[in-house]
Backbone as a printed PyTorch tensor [residue, N CA C, xyz], in Angstrom:
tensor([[[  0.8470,  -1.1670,   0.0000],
         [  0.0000,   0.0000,   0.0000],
         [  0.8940,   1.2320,   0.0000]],

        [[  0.4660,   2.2460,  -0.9640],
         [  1.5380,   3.5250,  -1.2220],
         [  0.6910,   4.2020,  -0.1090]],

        [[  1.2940,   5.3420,   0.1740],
         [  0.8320,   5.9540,   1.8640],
         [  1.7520,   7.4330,   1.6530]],

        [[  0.9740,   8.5850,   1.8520],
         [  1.6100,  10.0410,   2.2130],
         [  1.0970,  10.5750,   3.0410]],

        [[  2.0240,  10.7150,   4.2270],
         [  1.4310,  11.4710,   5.2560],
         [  1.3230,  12.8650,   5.1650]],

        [[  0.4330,  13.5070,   5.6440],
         [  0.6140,  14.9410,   5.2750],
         [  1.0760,  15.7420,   6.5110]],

        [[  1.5220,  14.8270,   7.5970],
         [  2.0130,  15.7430,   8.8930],
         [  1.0560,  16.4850,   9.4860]],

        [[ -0.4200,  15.8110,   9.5550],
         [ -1.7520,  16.8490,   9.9230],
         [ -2.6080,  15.9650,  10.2200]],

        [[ -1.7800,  14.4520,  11.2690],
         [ -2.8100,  13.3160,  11.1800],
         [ -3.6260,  12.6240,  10.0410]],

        [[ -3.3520,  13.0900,   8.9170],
         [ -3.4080,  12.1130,   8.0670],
         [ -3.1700,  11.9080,   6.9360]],

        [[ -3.4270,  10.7130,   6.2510],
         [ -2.7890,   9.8270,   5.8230],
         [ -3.4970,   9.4410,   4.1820]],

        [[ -2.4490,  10.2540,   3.2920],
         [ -3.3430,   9.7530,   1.6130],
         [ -2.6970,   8.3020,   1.2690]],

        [[ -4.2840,   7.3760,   0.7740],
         [ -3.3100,   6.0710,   0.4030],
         [ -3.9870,   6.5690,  -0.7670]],

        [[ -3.4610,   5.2630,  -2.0560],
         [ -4.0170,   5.1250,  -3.0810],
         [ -5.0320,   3.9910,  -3.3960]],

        [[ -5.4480,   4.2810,  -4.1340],
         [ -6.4710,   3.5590,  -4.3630],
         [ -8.1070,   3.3740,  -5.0420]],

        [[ -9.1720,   3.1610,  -5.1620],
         [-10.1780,   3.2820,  -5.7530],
         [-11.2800,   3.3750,  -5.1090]],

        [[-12.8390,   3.6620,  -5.1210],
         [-13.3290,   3.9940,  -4.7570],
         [-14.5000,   2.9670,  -5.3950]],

        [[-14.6220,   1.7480,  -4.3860],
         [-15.8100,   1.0330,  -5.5280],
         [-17.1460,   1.1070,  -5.4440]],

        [[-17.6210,   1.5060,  -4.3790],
         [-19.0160,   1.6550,  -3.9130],
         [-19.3150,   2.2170,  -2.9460]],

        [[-20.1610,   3.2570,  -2.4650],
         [-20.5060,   4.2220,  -1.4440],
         [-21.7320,   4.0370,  -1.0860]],

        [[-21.8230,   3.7940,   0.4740],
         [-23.3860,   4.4230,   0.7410],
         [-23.2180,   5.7700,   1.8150]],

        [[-23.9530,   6.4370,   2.4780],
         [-24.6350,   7.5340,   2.4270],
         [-23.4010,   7.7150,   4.2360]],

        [[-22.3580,   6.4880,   4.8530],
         [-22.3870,   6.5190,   6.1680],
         [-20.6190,   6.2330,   5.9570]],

        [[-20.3220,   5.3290,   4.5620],
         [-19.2380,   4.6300,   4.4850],
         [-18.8320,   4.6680,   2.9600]],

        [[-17.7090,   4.6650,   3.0050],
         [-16.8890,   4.1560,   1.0040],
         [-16.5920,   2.9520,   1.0830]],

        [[-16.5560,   1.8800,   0.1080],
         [-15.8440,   0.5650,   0.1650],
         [-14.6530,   1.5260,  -0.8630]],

        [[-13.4960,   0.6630,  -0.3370],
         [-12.6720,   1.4150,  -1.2100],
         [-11.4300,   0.0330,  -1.3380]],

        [[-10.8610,   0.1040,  -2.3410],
         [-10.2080,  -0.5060,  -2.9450],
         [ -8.7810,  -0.3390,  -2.9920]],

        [[ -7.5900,  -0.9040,  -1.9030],
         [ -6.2300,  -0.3960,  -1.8640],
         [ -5.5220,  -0.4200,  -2.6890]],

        [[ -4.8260,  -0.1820,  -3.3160],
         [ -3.9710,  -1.1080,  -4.7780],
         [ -4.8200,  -2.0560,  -5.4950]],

        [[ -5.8820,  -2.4890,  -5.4290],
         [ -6.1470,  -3.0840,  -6.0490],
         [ -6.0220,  -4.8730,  -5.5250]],

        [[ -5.9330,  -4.5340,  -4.4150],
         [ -5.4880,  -5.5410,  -3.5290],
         [ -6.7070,  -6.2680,  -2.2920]],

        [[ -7.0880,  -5.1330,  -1.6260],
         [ -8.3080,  -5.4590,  -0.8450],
         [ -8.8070,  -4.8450,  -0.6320]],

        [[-10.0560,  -4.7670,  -0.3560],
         [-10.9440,  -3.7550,  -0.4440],
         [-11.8190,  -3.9890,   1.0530]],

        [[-11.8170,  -2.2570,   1.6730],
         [-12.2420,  -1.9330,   3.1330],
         [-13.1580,  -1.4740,   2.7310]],

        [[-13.8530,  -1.4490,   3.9250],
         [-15.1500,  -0.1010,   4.6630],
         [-14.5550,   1.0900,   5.2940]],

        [[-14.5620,   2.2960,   4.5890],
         [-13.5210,   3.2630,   5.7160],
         [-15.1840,   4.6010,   5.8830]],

        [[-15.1320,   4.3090,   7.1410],
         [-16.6220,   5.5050,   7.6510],
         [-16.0770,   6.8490,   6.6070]],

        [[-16.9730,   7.6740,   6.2690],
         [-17.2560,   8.8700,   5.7890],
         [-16.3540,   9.7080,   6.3470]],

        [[-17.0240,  10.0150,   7.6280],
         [-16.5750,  10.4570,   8.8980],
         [-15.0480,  10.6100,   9.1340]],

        [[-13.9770,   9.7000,   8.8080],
         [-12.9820,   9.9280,   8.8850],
         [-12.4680,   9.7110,   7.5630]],

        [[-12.6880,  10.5880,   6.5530],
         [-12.2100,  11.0810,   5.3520],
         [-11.7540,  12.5050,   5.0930]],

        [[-10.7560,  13.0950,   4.4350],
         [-10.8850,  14.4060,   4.3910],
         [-11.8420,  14.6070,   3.4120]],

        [[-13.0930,  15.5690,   3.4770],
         [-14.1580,  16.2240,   2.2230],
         [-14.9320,  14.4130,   2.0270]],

        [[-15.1440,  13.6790,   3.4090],
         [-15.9440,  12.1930,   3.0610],
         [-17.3060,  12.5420,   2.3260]],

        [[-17.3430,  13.6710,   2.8550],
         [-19.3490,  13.9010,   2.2460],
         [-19.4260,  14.0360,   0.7090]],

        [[-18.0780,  13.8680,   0.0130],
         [-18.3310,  14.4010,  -1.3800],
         [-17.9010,  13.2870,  -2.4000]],

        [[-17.3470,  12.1900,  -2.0230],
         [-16.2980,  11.0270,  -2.2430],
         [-17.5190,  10.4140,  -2.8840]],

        [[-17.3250,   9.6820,  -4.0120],
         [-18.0230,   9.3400,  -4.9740],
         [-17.7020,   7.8580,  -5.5120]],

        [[-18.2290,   7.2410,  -5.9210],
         [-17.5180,   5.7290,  -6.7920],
         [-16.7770,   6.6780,  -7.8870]],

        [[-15.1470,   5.6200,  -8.1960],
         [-14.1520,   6.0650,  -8.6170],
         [-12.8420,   7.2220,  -8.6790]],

        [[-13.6680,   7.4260,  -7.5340],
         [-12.8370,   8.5790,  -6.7010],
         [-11.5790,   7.6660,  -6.4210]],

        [[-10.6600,   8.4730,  -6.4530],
         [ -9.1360,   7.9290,  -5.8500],
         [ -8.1900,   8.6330,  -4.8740]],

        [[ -7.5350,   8.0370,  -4.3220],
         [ -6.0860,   8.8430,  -3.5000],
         [ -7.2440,   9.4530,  -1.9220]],

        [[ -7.2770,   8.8400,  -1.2270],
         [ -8.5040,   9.8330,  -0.2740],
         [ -7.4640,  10.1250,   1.0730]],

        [[ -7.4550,  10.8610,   1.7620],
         [ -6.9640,  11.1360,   3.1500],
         [ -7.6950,  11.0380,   3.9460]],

        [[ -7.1070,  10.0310,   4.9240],
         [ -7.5510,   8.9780,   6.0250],
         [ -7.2480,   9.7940,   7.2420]],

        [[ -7.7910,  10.0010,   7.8980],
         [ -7.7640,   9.9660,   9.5500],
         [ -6.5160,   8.9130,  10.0010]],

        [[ -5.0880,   9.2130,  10.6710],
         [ -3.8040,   8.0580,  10.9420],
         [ -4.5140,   7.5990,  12.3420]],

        [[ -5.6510,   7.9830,  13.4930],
         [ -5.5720,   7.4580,  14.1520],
         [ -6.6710,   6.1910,  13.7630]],

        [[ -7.3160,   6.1440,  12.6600],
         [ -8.3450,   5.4800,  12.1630],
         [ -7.6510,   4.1690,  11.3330]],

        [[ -6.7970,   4.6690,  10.7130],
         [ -5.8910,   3.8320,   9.7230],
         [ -4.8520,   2.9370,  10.6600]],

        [[ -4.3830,   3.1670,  11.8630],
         [ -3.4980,   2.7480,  13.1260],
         [ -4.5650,   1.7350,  13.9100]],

        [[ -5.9730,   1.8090,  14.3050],
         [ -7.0680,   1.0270,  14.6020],
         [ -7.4930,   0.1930,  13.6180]],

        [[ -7.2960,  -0.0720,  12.1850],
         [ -7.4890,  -0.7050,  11.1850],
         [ -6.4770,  -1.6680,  10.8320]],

        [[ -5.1460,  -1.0970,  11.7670],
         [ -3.6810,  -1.7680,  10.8520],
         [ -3.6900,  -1.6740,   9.5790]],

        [[ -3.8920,  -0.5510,   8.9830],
         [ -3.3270,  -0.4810,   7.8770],
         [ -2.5900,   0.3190,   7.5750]],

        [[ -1.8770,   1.1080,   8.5730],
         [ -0.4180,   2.1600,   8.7500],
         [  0.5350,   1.5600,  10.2710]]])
């Protein structure tokens, strides 16, 4: 998983955006596995769309997930 921190608690991975509902994104890491990451801890989550890419994560959210 590619990963840039922005030094502001959080954390851009890459990745895809495969399906959204109204609370959560399923999102797609590399192309590798695909999470549930809440809205809520997205930067701009309320606007994140299917095929959206690259999103910034909340690090204390991504550190509770193990995936940083």
């Amino acid at each position: 998983m590619s990963t840039i921190s922005n030094g502001l608690g959080q954390t851009e991975i890459e990745g895809t955006v495969v399906k959204t509902t109204v609370a959560a994104v399923l999102y797609d890491i590399d192309g590798g596995k695909e999470v549930w990451i809440p809205r809520r801890v997205i930067l701009g989550g309320n606007t994140i769309e299917e095929d959206d890419t690259d999103l910034s994560i909340a690090d204390w959210w991504l550190k509770q997930e193990q995936l940083l």
